[in-house]
VEXDREN-2710 file (C-alpha; in Angstrom, 1 decimal):
% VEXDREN-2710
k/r/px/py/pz
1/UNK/-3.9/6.5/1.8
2/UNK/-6.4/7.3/-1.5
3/UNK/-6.8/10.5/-2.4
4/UNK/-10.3/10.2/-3.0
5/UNK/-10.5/14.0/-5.0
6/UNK/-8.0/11.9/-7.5
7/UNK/-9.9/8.7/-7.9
8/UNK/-13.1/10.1/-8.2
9/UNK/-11.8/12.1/-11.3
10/UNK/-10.1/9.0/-12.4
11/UNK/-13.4/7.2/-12.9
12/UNK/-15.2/10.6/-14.1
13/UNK/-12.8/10.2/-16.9
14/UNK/-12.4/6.6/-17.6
15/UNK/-8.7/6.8/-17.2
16/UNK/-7.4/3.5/-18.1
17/UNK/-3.6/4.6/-16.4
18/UNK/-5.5/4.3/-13.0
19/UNK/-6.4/0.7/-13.3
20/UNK/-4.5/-1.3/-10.9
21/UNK/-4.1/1.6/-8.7
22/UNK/-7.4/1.4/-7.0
23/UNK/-10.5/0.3/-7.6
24/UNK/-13.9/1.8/-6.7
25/UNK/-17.2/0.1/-5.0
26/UNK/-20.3/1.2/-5.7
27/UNK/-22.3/0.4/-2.5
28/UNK/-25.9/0.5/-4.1
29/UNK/-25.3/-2.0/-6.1
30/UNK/-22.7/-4.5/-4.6
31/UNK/-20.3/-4.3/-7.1
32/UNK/-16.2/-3.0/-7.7
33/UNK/-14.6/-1.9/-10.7
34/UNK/-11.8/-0.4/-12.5
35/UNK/-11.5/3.4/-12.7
36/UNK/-11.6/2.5/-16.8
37/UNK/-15.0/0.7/-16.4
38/UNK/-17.4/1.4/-19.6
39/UNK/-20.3/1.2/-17.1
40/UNK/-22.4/4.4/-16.3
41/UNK/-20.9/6.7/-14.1
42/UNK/-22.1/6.2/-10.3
43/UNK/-23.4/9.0/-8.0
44/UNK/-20.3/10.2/-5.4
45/UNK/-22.1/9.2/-2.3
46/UNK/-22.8/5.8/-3.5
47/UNK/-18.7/5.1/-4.1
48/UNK/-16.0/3.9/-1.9
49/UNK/-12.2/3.7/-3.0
50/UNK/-9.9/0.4/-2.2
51/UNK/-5.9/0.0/-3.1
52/UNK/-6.7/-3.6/-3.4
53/UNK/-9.5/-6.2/-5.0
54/UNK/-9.5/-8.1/-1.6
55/UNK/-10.4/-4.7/0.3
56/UNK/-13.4/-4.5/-1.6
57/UNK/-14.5/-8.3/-1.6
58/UNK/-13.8/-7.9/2.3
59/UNK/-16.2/-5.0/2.2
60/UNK/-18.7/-7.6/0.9
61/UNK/-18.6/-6.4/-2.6
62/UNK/-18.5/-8.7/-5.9
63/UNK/-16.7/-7.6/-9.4
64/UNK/-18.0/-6.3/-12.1
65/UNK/-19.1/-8.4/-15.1
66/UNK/-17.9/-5.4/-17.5
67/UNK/-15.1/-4.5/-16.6
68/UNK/-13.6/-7.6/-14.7
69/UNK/-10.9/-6.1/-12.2
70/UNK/-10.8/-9.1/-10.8
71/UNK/-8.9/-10.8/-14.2
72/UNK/-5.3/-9.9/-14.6
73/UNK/-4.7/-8.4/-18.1
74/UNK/-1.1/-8.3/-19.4
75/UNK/-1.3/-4.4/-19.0
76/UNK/-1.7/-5.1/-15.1
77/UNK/1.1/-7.5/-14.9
78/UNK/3.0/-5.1/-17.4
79/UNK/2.6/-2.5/-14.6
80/UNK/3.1/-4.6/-11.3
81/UNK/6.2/-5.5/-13.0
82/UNK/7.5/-2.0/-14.0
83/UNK/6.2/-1.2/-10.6
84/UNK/8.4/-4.0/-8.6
85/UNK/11.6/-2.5/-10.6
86/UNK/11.4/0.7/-9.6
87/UNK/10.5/-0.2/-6.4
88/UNK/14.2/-2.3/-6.5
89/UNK/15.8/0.5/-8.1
90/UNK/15.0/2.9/-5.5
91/UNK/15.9/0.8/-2.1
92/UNK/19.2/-0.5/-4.0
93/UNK/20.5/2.5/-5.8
94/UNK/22.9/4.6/-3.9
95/UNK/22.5/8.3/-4.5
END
């Protein structure tokens, strides 16, 4: 589950780290984006949060043409990778 206090300060702030985390739709306009998104900042009521792109293209949404979440950038497969080792590392190491 999204902790929507957490995302929504994520995109307040631009923060780049969250990218690939979750991605937020903005429902007056149709589209999703990254939290690190160089578009102007949405009103709250107007944003939903999604852990995935398909969530939000389900949700009848379309990406952004700024930001592009729905290109992967070596930083995102940097971080699914990093992600899928310590994911390993945790279920296979004995404590």
């Amino acid at each position: 589950m999204l902790d929507e206090k957490v995302c929504w300060e994520a995109v307040i702030s631009k923060d780049a780290g969250s990218d690939g985390r979750f991605y937020y739709g903005v429902q007056s306009t149709g589209i999703y984006c990254r939290p690190s998104c160089p578009s102007r900042r949405p009103l709250r009521r107007n944003v939903r949060f999604y852990k995935s792109r398909s969530e939000a293209e389900q949700d009848g949404l379309r990406p952004c043409m700024r930001c592009r979440p729905d290109a992967i950038t070596l930083a995102d497969s940097n971080k699914l990778r990093v992600r899928r080792i310590s994911e390993y590392i945790r279920e296979n190491c004995e404590n």
